[in-house]
Backbone as CSV, one residue per row, in Angstrom:
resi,resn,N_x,N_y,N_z,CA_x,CA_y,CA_z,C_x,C_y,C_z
1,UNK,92.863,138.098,165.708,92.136,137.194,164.820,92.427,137.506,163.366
2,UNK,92.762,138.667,163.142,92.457,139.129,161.758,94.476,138.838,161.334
3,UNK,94.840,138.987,162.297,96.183,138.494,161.885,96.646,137.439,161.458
4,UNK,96.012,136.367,162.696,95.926,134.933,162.136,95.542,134.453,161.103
5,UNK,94.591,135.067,160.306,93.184,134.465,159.021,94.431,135.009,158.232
6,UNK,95.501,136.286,158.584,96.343,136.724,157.145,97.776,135.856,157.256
7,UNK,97.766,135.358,158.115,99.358,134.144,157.915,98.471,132.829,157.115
8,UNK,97.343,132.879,157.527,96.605,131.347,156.700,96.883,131.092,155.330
9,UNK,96.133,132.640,155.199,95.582,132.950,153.666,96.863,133.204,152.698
10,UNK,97.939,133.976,153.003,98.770,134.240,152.126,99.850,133.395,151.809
11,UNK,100.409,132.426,152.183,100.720,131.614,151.860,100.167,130.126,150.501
12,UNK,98.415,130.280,150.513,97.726,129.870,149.545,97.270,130.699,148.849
13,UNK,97.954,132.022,148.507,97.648,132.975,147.536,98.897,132.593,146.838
14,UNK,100.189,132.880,147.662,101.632,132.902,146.791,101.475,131.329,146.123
15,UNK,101.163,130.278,146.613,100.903,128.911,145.998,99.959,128.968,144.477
16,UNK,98.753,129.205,144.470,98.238,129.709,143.515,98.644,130.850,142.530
17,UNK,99.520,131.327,142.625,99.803,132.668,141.933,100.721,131.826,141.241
18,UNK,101.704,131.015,141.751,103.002,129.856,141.565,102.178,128.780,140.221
19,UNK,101.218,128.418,140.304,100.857,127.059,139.729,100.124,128.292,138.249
20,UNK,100.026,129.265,138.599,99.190,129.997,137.173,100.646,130.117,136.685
21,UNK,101.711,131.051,137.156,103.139,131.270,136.333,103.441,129.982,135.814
22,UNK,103.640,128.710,136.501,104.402,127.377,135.540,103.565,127.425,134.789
23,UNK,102.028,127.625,134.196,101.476,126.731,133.569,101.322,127.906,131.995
24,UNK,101.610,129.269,132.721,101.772,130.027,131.298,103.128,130.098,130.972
25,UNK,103.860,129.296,131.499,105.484,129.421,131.088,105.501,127.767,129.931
26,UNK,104.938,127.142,130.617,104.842,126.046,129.490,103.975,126.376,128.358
27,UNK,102.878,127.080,128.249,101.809,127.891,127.448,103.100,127.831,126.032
28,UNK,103.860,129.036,126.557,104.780,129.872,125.999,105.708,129.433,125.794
29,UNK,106.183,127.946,126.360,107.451,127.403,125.534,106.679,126.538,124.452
30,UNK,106.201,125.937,124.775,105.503,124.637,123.466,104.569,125.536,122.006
31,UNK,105.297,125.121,121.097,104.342,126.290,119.868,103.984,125.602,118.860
32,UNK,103.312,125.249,118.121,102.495,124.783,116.941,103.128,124.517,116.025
33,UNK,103.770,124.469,115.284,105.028,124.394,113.679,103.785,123.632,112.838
34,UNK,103.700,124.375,111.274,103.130,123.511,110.350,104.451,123.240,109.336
35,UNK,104.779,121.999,108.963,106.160,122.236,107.415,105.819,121.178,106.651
36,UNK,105.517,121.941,106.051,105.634,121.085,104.010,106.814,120.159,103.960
37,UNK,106.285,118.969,103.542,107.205,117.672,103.354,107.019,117.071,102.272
38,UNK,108.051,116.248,101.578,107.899,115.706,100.219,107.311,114.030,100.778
39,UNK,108.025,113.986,102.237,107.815,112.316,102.589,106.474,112.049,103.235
40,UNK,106.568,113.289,103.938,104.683,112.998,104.753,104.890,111.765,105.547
41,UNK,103.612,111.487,105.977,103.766,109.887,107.111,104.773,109.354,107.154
42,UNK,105.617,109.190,106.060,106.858,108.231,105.872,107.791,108.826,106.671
43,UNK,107.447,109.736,106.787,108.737,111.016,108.298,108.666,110.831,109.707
44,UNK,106.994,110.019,109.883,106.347,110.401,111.077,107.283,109.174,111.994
45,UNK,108.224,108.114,111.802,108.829,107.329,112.985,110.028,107.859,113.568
46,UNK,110.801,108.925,112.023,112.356,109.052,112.642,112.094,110.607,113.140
47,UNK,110.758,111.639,112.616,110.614,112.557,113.760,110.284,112.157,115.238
48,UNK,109.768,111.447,115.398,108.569,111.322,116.522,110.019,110.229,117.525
49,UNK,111.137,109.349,116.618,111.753,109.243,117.714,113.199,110.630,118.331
50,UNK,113.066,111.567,117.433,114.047,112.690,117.717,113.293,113.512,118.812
51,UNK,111.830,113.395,118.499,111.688,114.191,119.711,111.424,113.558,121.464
52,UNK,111.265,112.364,120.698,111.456,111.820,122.572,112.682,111.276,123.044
53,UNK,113.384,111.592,122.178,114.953,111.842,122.423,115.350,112.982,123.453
54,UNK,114.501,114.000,123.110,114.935,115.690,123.031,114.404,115.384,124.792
55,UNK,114.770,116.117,125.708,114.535,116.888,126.981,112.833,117.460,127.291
56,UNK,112.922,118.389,126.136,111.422,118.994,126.084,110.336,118.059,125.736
57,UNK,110.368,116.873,124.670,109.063,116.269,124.370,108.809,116.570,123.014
58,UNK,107.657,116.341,123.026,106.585,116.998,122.181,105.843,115.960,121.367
59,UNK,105.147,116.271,120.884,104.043,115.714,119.898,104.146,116.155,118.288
60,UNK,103.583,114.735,117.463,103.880,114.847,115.697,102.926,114.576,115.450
61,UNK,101.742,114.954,114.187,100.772,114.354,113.758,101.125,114.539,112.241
62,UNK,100.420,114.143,111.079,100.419,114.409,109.712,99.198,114.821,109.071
63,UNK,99.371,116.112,108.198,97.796,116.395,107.457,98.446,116.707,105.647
64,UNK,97.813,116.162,105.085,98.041,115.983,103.593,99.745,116.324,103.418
65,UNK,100.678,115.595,103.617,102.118,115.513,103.711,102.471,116.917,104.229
66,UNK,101.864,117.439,105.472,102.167,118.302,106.144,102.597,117.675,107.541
67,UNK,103.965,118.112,108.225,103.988,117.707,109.783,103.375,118.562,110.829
68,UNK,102.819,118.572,111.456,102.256,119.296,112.637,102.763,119.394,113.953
69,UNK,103.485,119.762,114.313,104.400,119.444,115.533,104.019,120.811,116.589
70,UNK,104.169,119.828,117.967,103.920,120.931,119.296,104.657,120.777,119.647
71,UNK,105.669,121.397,119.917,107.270,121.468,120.662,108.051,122.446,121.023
72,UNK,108.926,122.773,121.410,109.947,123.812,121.975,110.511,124.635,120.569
73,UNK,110.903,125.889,120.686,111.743,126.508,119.306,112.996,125.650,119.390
74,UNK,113.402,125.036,120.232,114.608,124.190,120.098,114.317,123.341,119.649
75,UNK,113.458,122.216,119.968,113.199,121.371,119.501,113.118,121.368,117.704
76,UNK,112.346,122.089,117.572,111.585,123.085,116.209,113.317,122.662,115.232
77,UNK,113.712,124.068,115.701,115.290,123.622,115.543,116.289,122.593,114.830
78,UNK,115.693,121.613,115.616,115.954,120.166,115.847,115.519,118.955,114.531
79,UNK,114.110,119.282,114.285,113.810,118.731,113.408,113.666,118.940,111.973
80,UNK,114.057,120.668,111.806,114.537,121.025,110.676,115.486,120.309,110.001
81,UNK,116.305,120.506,111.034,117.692,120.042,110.366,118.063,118.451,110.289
82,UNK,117.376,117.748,110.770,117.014,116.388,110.824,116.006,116.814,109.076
83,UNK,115.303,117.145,108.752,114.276,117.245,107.927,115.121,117.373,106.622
84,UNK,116.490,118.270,107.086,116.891,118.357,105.668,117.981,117.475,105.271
85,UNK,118.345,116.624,105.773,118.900,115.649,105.711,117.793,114.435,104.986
86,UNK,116.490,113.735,105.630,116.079,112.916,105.009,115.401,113.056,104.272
87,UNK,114.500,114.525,103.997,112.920,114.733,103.279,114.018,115.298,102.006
88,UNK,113.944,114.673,100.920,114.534,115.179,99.610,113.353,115.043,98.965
89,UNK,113.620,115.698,97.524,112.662,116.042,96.849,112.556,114.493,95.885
90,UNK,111.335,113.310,95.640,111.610,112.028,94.860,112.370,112.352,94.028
91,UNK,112.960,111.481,92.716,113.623,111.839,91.438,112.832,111.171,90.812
92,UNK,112.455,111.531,89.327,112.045,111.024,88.615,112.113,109.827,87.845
93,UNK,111.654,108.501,88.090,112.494,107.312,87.349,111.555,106.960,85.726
94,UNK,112.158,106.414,85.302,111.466,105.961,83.600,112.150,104.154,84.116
95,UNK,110.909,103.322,83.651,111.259,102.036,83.832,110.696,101.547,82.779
96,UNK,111.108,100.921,81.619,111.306,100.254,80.482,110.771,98.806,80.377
97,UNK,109.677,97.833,80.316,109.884,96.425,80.240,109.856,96.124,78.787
98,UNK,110.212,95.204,78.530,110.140,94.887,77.076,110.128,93.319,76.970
99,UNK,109.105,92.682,76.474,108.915,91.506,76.123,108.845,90.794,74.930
100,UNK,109.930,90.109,74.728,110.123,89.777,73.464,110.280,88.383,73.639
101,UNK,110.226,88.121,72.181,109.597,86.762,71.771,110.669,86.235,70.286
102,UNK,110.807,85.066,70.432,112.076,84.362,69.737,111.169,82.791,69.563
103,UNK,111.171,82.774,68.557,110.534,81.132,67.822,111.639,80.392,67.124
104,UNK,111.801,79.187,66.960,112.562,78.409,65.815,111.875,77.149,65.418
105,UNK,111.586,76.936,64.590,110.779,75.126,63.783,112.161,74.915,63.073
106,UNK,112.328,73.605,63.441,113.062,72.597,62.206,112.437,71.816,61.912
107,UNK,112.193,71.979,60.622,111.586,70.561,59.753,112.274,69.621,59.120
108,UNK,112.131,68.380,59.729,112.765,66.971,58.475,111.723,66.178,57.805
109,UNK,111.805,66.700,56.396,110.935,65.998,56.188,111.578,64.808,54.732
110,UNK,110.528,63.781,54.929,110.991,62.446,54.351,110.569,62.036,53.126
111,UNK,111.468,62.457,51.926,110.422,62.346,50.885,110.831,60.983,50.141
112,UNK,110.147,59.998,49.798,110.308,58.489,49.206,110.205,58.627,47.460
113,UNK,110.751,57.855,46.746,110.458,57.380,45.580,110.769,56.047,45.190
114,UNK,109.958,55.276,44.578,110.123,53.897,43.911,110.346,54.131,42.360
115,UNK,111.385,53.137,41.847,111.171,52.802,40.336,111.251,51.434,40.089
116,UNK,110.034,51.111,39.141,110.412,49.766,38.375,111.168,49.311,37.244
117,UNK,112.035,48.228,37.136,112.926,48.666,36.010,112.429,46.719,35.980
118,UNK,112.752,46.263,34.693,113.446,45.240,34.375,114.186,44.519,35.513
119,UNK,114.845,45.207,35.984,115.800,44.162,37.202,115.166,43.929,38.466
120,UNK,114.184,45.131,38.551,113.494,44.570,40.145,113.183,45.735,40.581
121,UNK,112.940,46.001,41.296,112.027,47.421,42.355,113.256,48.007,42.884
122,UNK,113.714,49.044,42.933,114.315,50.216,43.450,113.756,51.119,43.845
123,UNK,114.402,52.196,44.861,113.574,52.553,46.306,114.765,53.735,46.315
124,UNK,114.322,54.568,46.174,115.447,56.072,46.533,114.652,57.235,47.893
125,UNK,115.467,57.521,48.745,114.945,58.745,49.610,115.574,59.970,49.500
126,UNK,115.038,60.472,50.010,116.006,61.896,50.625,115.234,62.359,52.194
127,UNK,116.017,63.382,52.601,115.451,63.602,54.003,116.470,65.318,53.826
128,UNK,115.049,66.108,53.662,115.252,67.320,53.731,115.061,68.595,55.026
129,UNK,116.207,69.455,55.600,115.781,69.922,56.812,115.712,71.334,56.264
130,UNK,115.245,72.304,57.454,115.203,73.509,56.823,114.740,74.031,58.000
131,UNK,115.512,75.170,58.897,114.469,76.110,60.170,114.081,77.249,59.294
132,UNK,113.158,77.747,60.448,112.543,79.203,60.322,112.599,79.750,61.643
133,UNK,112.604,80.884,61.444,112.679,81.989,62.674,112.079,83.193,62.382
134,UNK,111.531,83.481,63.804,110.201,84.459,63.686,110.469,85.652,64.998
135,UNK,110.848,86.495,65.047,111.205,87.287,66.453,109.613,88.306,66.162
136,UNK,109.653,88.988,67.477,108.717,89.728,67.974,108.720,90.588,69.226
137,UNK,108.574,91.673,69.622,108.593,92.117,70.826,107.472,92.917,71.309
138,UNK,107.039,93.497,72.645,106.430,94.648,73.131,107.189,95.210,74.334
139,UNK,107.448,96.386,73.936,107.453,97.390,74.729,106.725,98.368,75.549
140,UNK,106.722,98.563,76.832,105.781,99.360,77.834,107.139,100.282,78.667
141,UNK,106.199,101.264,78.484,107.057,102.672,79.374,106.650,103.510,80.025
142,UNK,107.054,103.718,81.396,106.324,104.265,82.027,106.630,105.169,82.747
143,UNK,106.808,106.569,83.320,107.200,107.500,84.118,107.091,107.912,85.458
144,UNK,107.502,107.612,86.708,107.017,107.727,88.155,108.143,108.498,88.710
145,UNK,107.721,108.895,90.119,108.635,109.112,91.035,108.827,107.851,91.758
146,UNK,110.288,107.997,92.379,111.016,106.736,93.153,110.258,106.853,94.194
147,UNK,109.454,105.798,94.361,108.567,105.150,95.583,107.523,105.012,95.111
148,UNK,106.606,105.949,94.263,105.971,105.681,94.010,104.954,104.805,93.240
149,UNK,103.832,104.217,92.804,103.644,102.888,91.726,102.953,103.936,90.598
150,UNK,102.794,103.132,89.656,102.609,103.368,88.104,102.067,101.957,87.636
151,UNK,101.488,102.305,86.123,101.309,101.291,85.739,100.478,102.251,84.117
152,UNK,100.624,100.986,83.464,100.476,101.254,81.519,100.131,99.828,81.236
153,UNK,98.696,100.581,80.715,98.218,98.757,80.002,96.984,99.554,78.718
154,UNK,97.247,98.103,77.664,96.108,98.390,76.839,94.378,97.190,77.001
155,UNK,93.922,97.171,76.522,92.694,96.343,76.579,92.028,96.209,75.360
156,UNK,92.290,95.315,74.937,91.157,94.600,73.488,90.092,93.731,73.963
157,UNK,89.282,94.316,73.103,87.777,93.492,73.544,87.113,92.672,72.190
158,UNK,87.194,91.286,72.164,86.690,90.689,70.889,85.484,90.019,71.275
159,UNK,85.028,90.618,69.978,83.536,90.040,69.783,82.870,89.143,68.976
160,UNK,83.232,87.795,69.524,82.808,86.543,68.623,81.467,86.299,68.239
161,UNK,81.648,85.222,67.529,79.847,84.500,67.203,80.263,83.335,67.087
162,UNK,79.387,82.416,68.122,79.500,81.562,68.297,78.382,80.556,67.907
163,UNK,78.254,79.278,66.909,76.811,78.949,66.732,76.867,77.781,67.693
164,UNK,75.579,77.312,68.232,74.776,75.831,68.677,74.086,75.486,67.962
165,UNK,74.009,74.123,67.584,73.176,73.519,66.899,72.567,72.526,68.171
166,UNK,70.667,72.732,67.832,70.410,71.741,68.240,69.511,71.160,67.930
167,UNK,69.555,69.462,68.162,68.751,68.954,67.588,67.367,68.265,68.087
168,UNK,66.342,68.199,67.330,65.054,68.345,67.977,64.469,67.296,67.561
169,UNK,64.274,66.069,68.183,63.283,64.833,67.660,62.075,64.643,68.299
170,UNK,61.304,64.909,67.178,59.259,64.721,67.439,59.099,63.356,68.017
171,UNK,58.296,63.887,68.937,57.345,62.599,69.456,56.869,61.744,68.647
172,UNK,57.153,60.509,68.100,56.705,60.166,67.126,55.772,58.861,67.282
173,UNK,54.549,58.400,66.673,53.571,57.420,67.373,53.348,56.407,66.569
174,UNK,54.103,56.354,65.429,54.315,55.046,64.309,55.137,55.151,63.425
175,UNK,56.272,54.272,63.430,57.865,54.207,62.859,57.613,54.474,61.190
176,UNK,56.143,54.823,60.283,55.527,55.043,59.289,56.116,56.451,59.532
177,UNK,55.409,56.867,60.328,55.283,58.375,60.014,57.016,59.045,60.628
178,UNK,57.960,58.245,60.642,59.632,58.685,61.022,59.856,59.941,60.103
179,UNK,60.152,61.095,60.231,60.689,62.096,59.773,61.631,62.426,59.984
180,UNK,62.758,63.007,58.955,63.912,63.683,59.904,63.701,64.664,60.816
181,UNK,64.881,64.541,61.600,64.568,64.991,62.983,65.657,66.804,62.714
182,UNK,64.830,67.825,62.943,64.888,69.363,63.165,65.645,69.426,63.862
183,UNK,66.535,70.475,62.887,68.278,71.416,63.938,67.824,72.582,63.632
184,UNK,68.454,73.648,64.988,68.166,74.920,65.048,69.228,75.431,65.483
185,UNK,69.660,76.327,64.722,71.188,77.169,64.599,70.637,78.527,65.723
186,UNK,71.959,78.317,66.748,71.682,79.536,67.909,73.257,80.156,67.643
187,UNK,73.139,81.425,67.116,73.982,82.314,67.081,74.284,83.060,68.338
188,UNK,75.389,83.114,68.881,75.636,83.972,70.246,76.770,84.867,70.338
189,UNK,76.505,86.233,70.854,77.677,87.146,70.733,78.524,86.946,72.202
190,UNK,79.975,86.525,72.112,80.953,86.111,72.961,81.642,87.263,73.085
191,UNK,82.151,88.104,74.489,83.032,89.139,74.577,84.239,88.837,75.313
192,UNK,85.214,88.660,74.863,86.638,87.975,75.229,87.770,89.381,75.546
193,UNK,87.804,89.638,76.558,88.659,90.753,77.217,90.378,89.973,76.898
194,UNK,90.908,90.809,76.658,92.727,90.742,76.916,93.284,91.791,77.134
195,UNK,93.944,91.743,77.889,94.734,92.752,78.629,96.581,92.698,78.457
196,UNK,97.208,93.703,78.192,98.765,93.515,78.042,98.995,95.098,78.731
197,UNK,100.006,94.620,79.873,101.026,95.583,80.204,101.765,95.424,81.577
198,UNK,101.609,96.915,82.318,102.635,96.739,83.494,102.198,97.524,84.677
199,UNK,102.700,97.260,86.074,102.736,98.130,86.992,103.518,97.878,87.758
200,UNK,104.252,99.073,88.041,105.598,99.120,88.778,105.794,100.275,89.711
201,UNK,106.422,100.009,90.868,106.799,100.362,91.906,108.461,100.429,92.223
202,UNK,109.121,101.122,91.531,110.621,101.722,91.631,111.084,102.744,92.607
203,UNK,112.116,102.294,93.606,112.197,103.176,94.673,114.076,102.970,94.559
204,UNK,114.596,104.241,94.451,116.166,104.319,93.963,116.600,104.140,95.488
205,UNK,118.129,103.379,95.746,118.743,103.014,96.611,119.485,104.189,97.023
206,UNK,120.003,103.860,98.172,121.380,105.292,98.217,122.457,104.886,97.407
207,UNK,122.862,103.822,97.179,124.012,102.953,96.195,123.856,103.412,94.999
208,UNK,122.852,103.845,94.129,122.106,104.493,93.272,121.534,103.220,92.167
209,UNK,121.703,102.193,93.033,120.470,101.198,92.171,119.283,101.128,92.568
210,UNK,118.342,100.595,92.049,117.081,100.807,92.242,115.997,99.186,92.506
211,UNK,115.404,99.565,93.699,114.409,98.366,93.451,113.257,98.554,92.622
212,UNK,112.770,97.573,92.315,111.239,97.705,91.561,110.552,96.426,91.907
213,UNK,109.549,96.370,92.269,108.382,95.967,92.200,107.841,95.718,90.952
214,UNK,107.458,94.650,90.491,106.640,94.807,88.766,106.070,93.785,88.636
215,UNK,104.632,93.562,88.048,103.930,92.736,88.086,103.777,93.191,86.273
216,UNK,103.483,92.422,85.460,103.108,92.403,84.133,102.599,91.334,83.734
217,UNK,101.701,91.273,82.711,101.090,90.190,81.778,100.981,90.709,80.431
218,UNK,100.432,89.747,79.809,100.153,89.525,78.670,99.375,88.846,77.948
219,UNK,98.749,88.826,77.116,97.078,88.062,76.903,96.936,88.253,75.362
220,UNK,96.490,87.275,74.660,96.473,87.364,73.594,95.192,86.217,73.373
221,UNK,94.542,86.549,71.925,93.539,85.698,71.845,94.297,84.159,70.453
222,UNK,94.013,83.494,71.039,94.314,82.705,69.967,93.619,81.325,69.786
223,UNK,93.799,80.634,68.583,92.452,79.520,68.310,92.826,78.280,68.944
224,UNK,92.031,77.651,69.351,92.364,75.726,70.263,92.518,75.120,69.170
225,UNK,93.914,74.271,69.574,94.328,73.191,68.418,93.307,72.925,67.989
226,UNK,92.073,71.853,69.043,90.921,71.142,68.379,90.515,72.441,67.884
227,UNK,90.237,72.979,66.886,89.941,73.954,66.504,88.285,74.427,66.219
228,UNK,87.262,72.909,66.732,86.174,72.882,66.103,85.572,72.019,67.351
229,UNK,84.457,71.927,68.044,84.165,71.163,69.069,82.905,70.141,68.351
230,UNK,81.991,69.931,69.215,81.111,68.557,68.515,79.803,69.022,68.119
231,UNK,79.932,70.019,67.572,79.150,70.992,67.083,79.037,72.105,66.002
232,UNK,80.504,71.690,65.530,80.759,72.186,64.300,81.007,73.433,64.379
233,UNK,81.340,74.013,65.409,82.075,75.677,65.490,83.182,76.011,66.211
234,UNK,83.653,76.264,65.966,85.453,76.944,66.305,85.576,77.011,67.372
235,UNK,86.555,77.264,68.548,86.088,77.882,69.668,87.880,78.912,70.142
236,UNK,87.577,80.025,70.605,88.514,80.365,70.707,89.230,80.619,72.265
237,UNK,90.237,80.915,72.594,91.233,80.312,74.082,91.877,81.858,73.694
238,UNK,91.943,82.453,75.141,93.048,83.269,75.774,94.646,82.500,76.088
239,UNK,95.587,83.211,75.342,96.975,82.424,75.672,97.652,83.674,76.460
240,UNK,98.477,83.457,77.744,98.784,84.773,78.639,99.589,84.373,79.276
241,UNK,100.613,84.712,79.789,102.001,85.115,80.883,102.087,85.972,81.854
242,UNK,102.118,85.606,82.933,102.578,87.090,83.835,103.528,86.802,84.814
243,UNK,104.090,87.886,85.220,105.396,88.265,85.904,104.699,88.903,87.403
244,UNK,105.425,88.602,88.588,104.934,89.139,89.886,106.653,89.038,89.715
245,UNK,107.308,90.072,90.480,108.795,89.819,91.434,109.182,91.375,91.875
246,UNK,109.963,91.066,92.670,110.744,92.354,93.070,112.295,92.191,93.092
247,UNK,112.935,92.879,92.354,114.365,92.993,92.288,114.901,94.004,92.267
248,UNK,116.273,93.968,92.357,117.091,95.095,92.672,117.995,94.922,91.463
249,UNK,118.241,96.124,90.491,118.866,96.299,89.140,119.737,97.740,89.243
250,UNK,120.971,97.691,88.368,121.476,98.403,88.360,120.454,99.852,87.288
251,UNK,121.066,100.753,87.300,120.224,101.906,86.569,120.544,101.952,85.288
252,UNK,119.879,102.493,84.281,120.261,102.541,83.236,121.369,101.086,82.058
253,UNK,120.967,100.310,82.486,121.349,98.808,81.956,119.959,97.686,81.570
254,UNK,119.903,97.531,80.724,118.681,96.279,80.186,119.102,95.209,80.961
255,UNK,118.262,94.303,82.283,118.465,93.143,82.474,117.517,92.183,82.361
256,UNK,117.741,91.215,82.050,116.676,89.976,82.327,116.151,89.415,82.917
257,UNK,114.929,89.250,83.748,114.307,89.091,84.704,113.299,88.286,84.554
258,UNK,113.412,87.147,83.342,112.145,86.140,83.806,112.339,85.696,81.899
259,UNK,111.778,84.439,82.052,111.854,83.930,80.831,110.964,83.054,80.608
260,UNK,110.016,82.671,79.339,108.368,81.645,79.117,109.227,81.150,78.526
261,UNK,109.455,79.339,78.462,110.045,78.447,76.925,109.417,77.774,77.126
262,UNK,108.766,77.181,75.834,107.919,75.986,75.330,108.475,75.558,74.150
263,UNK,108.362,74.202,74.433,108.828,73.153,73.268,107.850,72.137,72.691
264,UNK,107.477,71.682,71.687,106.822,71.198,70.895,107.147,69.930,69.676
265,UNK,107.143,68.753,69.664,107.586,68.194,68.626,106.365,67.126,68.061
266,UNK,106.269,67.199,66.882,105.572,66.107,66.291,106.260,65.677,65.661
267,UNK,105.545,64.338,65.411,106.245,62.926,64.514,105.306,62.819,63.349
268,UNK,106.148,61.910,62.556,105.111,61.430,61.440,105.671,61.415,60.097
269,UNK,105.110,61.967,58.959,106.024,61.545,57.851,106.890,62.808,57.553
270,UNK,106.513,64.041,58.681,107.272,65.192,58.569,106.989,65.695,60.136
271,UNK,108.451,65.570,60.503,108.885,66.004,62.314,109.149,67.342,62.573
272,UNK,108.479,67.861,63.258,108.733,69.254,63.739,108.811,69.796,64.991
273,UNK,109.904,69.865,64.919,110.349,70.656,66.755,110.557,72.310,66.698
274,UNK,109.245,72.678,67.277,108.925,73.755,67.937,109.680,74.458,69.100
275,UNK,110.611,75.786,69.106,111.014,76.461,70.299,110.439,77.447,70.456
276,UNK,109.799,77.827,71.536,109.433,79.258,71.853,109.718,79.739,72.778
277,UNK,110.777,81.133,73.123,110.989,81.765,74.184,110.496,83.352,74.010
278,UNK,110.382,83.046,75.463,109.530,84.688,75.399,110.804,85.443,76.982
279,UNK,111.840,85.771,76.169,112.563,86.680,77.389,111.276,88.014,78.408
280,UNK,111.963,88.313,79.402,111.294,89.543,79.600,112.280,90.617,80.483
281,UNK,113.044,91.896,79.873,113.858,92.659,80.417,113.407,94.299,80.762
282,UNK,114.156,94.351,81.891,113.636,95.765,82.608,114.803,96.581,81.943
283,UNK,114.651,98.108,82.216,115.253,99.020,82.043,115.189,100.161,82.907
284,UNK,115.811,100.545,83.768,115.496,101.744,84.717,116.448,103.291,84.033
285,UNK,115.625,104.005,84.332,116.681,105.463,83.627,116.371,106.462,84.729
């Protein structure tokens, strides 16, 4: 009996003894790796497909641009050298916009004279022209790493006064007693925000040009033709431009990337045609 119970038993001893060795042999191949990365998450698709590439496996997670990896010393291995190939250190880019501004007026204007003489009415003109030109620019500059966004802006805050007049007519109970009718001046403080600048997102190519991302505006306060409403006070208008695009520019070259033109002409006894362009060019360094 006691022989039999020991052919049972030892055979589910050597089995169990078997399933503890595989499971501290895998223990002992798979090991923890922490490595400092410049790319962080941005690493986590072309590691995570090298290792299910690999034989052994393993697992990738990310903690503050740290990789965390459970895998084989081979594996380990593996993604070093994969690591030093794509994780480079960013480079520093400087991206330049500059918005400038180009005006021209020509004026013709029509000047008449009459004389009376003895012989009859005579009539002389002339028609005099003459442009002007007015340039202007702003510049914004800004410092990032390639990939990363940036942005540089200023903010003016104006503080108007604005009056209402209004007018107030009495109940009145016999066209005798008609009085002029009471205005009351309402003074009001107006706060008119403008904003000018940029934010950009420059990420260098392997070609060594660079994309950017750049959104910019520009805002300025300025007065409404009608310059006066039905109330006898001024009123003043935000005039503004902005840029959304993404392009690809060579490095270190000024290009042009967007352009405002407005044209303007009046008639009358003096014609004036108005040009206004407002270029807008990047600069990457």
């Amino acid at each position: 009996m006691d022989a039999l119970i020991k052919k049972l038993t030892t055979p589910l001893l050597v089995t169990a003894a078997s399933i503890i060795l595989s499971t501290s042999a895998i223990a002992a191949v798979s090991q923890t790796y922490v490595i400092d990365t410049y790319g962080g998450a941005a690493l986590l698709p072309s590691v995570r497909q090298q290792l299910n590439n690999s034989a052994d496996g393993g697992t990738v997670s990310v903690y503050q641009d740290k990789l965390v990896l459970i895998t084989t010393p081979h594996n380990y291995q593996m993604i070093q050298q994969l690591l030093t190939q794509i994780d480079r250190q960013p480079q520093a880019l400087t991206v330049a916009v500059r918005v400038g501004s180009s005006s021209s007026v020509q004026d013709n204007v029509r000047q008449g004279q009459v004389i009376i003489t003895n012989r009859g009415i005579q009539g002389a003109g002339a028609i005099n022209q003459y442009n002007r030109q007015k340039q202007g620019s702003s510049l914004y500059q800004v410092q990032t790493l390639s990939g990363s966004a940036a942005s540089i802006s200023t903010s003016t805050l104006y503080s108007l006064t604005q009056n209402y007049r209004a007018t107030i007519q009495p109940n009145y109970h016999h066209p005798i007693d008609r009085q002029p009718s009471a205005q009351i001046i309402i003074q009001q403080q107006v706060l008119l925000p403008t904003t000018q600048g940029i934010a950009v997102t420059p990420r260098l190519l392997p070609d060594g040009q660079v994309e950017v991302r750049l959104s910019q505006v520009e805002e300025r306060l300025a007065r409404s033709n009608s310059s006066y409403n039905r109330y006898g006070t001024s009123s003043n208008i935000i005039q503004g431009q902005n840029l959304n695009s993404t392009i690809i520019v060579p490095r270190g070259q000024w290009v042009t990337i967007g352009e405002i033109s407005q044209r303007s002409t009046s008639s009358g006894s003096r014609t004036t045609n108005s040009n206004n362009s407002v270029p807008i060019t990047l600069l990457v360094q």
